[in-house]
C-alpha positions as CSV (number, residue, x, y, z in Angstrom):
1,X,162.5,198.3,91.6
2,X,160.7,195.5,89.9
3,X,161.3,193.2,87.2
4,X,159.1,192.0,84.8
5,X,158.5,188.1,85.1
6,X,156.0,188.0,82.1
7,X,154.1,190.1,79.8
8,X,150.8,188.9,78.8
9,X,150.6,191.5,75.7
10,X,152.5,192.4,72.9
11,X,152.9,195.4,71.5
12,X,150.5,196.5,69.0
13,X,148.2,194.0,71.0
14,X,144.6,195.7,72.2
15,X,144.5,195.9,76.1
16,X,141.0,196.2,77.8
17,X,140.7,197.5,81.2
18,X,141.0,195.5,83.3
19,X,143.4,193.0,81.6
20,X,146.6,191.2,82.9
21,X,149.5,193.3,81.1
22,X,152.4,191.4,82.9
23,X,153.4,190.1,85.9
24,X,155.3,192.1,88.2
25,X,157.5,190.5,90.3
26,X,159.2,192.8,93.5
27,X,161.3,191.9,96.8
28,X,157.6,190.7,98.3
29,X,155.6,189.2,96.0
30,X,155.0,188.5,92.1
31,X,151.4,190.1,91.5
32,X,149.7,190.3,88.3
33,X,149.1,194.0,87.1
34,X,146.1,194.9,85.5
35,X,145.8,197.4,83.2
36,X,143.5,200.4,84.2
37,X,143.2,201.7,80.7
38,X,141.9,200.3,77.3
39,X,143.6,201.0,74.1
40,X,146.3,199.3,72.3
41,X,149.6,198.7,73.9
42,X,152.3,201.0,72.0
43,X,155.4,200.8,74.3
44,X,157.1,198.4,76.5
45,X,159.6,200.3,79.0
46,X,161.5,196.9,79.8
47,X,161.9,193.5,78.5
48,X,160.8,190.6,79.8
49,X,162.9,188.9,82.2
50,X,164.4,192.4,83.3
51,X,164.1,194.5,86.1
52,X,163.3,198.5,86.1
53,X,163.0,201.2,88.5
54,X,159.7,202.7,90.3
55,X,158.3,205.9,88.3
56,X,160.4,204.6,85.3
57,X,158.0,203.4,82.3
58,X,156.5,200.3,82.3
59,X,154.1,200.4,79.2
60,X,152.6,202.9,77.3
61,X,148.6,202.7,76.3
62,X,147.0,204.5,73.6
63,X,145.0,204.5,70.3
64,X,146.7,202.3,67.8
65,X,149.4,204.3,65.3
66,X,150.6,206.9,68.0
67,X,154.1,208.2,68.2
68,X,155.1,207.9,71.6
69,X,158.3,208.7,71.1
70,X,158.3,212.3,72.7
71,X,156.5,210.5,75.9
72,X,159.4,207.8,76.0
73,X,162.4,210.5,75.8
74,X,160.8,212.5,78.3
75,X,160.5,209.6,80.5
76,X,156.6,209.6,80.9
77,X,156.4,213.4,80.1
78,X,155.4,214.5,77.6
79,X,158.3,216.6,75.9
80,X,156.6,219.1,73.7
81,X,152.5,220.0,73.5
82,X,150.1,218.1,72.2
83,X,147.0,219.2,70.4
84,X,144.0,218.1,71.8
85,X,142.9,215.2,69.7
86,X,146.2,213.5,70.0
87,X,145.6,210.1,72.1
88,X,146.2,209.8,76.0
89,X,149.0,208.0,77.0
90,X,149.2,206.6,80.2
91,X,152.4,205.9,81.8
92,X,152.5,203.2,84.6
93,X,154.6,203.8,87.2
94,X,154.0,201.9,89.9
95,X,153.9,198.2,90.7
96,X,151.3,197.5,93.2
97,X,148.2,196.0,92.0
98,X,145.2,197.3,91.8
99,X,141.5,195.3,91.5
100,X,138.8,195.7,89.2
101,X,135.3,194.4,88.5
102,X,132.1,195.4,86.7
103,X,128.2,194.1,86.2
104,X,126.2,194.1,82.7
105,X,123.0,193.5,82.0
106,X,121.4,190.5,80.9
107,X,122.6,188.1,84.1
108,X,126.0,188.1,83.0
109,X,128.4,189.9,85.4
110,X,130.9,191.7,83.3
111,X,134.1,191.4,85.5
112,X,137.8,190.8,84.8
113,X,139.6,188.1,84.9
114,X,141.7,189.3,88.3
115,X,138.9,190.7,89.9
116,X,136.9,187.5,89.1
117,X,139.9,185.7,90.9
118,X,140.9,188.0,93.6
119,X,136.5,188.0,94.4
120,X,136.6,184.5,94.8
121,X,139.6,184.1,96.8
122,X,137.8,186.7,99.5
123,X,134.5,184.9,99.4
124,X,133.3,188.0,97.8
125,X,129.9,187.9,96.1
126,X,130.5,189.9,92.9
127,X,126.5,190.1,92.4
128,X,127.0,192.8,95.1
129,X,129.5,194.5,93.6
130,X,129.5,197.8,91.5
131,X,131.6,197.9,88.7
132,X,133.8,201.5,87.5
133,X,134.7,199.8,84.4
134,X,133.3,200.4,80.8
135,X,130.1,199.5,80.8
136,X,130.2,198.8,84.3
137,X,133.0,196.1,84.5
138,X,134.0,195.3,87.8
139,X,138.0,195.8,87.8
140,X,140.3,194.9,90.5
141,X,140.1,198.1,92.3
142,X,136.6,197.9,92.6
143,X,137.1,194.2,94.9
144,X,139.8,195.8,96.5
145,X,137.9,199.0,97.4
146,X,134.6,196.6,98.2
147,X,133.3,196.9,101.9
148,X,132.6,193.6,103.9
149,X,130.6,195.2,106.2
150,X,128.0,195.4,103.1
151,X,128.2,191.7,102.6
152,X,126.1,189.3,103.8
153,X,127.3,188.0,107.2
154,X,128.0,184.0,106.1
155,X,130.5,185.6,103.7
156,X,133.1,185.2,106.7
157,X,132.9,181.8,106.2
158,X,133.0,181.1,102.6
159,X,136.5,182.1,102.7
160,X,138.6,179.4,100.9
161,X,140.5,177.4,103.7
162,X,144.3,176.9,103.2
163,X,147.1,176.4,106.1
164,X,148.1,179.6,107.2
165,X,151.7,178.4,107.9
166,X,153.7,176.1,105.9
167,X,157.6,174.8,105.4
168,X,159.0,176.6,102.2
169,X,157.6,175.0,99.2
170,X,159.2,173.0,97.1
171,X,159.6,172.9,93.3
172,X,158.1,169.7,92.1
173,X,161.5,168.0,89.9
174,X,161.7,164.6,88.3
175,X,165.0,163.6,89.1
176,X,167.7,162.6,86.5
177,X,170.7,160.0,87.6
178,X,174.0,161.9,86.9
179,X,172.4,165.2,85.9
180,X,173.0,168.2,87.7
181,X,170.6,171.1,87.1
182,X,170.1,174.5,88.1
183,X,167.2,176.9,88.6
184,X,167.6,181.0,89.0
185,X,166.4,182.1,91.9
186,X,163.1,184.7,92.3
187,X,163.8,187.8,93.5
188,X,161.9,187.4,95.9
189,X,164.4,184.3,97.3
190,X,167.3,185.9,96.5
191,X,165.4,189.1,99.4
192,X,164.6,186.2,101.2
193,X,168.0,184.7,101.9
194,X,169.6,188.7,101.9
195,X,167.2,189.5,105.0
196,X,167.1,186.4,106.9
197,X,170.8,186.1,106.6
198,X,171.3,189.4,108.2
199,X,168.9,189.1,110.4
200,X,170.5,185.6,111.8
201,X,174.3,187.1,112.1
202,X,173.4,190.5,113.2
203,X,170.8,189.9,115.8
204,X,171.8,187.5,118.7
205,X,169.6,185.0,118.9
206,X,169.1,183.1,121.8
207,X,166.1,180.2,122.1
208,X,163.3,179.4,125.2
209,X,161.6,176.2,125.2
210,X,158.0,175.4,126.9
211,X,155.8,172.8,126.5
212,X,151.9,173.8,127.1
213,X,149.2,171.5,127.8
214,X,146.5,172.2,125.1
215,X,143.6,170.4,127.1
216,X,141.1,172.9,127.7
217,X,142.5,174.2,124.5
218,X,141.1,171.9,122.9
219,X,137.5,171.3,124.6
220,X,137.3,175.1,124.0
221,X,138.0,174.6,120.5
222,X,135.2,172.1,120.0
223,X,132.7,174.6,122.1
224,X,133.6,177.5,119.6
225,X,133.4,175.3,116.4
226,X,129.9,173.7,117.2
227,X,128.5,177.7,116.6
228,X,127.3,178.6,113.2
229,X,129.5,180.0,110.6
230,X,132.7,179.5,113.2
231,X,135.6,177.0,112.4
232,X,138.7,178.0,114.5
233,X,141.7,176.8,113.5
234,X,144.6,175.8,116.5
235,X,146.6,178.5,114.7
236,X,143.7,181.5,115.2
237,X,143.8,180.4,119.0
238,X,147.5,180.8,119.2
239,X,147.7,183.9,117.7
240,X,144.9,185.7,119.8
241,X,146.9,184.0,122.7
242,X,150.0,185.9,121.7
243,X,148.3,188.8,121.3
244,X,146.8,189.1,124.6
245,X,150.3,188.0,126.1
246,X,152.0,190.8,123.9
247,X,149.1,193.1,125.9
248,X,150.2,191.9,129.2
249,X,154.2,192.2,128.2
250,X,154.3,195.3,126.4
251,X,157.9,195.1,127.0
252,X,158.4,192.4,124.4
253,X,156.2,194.1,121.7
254,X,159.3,195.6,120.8
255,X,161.9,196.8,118.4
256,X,165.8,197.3,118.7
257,X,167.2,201.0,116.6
258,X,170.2,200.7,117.9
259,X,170.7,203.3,120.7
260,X,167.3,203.1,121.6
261,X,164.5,200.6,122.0
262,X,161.5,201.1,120.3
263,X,158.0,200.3,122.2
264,X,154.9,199.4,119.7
265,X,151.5,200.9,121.1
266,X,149.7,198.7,118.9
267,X,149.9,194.8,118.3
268,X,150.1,193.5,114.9
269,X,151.0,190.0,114.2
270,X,153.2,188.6,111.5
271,X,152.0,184.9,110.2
272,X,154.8,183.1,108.1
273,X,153.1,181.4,105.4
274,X,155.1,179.3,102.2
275,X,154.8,180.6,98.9
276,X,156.7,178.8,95.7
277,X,159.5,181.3,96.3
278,X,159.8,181.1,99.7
279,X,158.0,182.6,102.8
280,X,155.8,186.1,103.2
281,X,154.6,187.1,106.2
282,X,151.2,188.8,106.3
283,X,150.2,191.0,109.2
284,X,146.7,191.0,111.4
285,X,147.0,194.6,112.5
286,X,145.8,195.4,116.2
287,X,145.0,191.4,116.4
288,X,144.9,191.7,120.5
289,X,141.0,193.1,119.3
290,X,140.6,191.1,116.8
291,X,137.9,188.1,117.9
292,X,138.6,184.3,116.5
293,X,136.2,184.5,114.0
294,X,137.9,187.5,112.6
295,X,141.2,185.8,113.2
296,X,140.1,183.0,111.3
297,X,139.0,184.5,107.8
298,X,142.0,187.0,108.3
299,X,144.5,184.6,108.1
300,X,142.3,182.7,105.4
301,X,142.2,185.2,103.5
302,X,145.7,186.8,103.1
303,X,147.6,183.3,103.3
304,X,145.2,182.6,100.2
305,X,146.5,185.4,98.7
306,X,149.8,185.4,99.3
307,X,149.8,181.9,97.3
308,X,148.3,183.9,94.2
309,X,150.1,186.6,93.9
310,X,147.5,188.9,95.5
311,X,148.8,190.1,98.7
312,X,150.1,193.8,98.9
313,X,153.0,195.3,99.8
314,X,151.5,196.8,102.6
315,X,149.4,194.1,104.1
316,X,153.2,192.6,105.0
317,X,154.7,195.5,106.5
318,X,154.5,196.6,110.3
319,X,154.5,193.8,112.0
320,X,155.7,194.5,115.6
321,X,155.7,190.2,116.9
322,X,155.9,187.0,114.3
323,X,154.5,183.6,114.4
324,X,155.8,180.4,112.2
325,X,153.6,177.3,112.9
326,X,154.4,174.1,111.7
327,X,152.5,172.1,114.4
328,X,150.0,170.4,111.8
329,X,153.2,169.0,109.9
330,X,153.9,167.0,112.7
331,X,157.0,169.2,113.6
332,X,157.8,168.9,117.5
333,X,160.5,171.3,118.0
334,X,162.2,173.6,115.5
335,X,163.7,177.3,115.8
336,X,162.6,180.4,113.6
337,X,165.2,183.0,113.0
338,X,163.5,186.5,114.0
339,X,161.8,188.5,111.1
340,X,163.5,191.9,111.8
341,X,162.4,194.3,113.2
342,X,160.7,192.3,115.4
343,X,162.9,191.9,118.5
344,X,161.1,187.8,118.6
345,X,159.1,185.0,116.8
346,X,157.3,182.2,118.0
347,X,157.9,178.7,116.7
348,X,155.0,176.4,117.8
349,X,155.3,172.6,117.4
């Protein structure tokens, strides 16, 4: 399900493709959905502040005046026909988020709002984007369809920086002698807390401590970072270290089902990273080939993000080994409880 955490049109308004309709908030993430359609909002299948179910209605888009009704008793059908010059009706069903961007003449690049952002937030030149909008309008499917490999190669590193792991944020409060307040938690928390919870009382957990020299971690850090276009972080050089330990101890790239144990053939890496609501945990699929420089804008990238409401669903799902790095907060020691399925997590100081 998903529950609607804002709409940012009315009904009767007019909705362009490529406009924010609402956010959408779901037990990863709240993402802004963009409307794929243009016409003027007729329906809204849930009020704000309330949740619905997937392939129930979320809004219905049409020419202004149109009697939905039919489409809203059938529940997205429509009940009886239609003659041909009646309006299309589109009903959304789904809450995943799709991108969309489009170029005009005359200089200015006609693109949406949340292609414009989700562009910038991959270092993506939208010059060098087609638009499949009207009149060319680059819409967020067309960013999230858009191939690096066509991109200039210093794109890598225009990536916008941001820590890739963080303690759970914190809502910013002015505090009030002898006041007590309270605030509602997110769904996304309150999935949070469920998981985690389970996770920590139904899954022994049982903790090894090492210290490791980072020496010639270091020196090797300043070799790699005096090369063009490179900056790698301490956290890309632990996690291609963990993935080329998971190669060498397959055994531990694994997952508990119960009667059986589950062996993954391929190596993806979970990432904790804070997000107002809490922590997500993006995933750099097969990172043991993955080189640092890949590493790097990787984690750039979907920790970026993840802290806009622009990671999806499935770019947090499969993770097979997790990582939570607080090191550059000056944490020496702390514990992680294991992100199931994952049978471990590494905490680095």
């Amino acid at each position: 399900e998903g529950k609607v955490a804002k709409w940012h049109k009315n009904v009767g308004d007019d909705v362009k493709e490529g406009d924010i309709l609402a956010e959408i908030e779901t037990d990863k993430a709240v993402q802004d959905f963009e409307s794929e359609f243009k016409g003027t909002l007729l329906y809204q299948g849930v009020s704000e502040g309330n949740a619905t179910n997937v392939d129930e209605i979320l809004a219905i888009i049409g020419p202004a005046g149109t009697d939905v009704s039919a489409i809203v008793a059938g529940g997205g059908k429509v009940a009886a026909p239609v003659a041909t010059e009646a309006p299309k009706a589109e009903a959304v069903t789904t809450v995943t988020v799709p991108v969309s961007t489009t170029t005009s003449a005359g200089g200015r690049i006609n693109i949406s709002p949340l292609a414009k952002k989700m562009a910038s937030e991959k270092g993506i030149d939208i010059s060098t984007v087609k638009g499949s909008g009207d009149n060319g309008r680059i819409v967020k499917k067309d960013i999230e369809n858009y191939q690096p490999s066509a991109a200039p190669a210093q794109q890598t590193a225009a990536v916008s920086t941001s820590v890739a792991s963080a303690p759970a944020a914190q809502v910013a409060m002015n505090f009030v002698a002898g006041e007590t307040t309270e605030t509602v938690n997110s769904q996304v928390r309150n999935v949070i807390a469920k998981r985690l919870s389970e996770s920590k009382f139904t899954a022994p957990h049982y903790y090894l401590m090492v210290e490791i020299n980072m020496d010639k971690a270091i020196e090797a850090r300043k070799e790699l970072n005096s090369l063009p276009d490179t900056k790698v972080s301490f956290n890309d050089m632990v996690i291609k270290a963990t993935a080329l330990a998971l190669r060498k101890h397959p055994q531990v790239n694994s997952s508990w089902a119960g009667d059986k144990i589950i062996h993954h053939g391929n190596i993806n890496v979970g990432v904790a990273v804070a997000i107002p609501d809490g922590l997500v945990v993006p995933v750099l699929k097969n990172a043991d080939y993955m080189n640092y420089n890949q590493i790097s804008a990787s984690v750039k990238d979907m920790a970026s993000r993840a802290k806009s409401k622009g990671l999806k669903a499935n770019e947090m799902e499969g993770s097979t080994f997790s990582i939570s790095n607080l090191g550059m907060f000056g944490i020496e020691t702390f514990t992680s409880i294991i992100n199931q399925p994952n049978s471990c997590i590494l905490s680095v100081g």
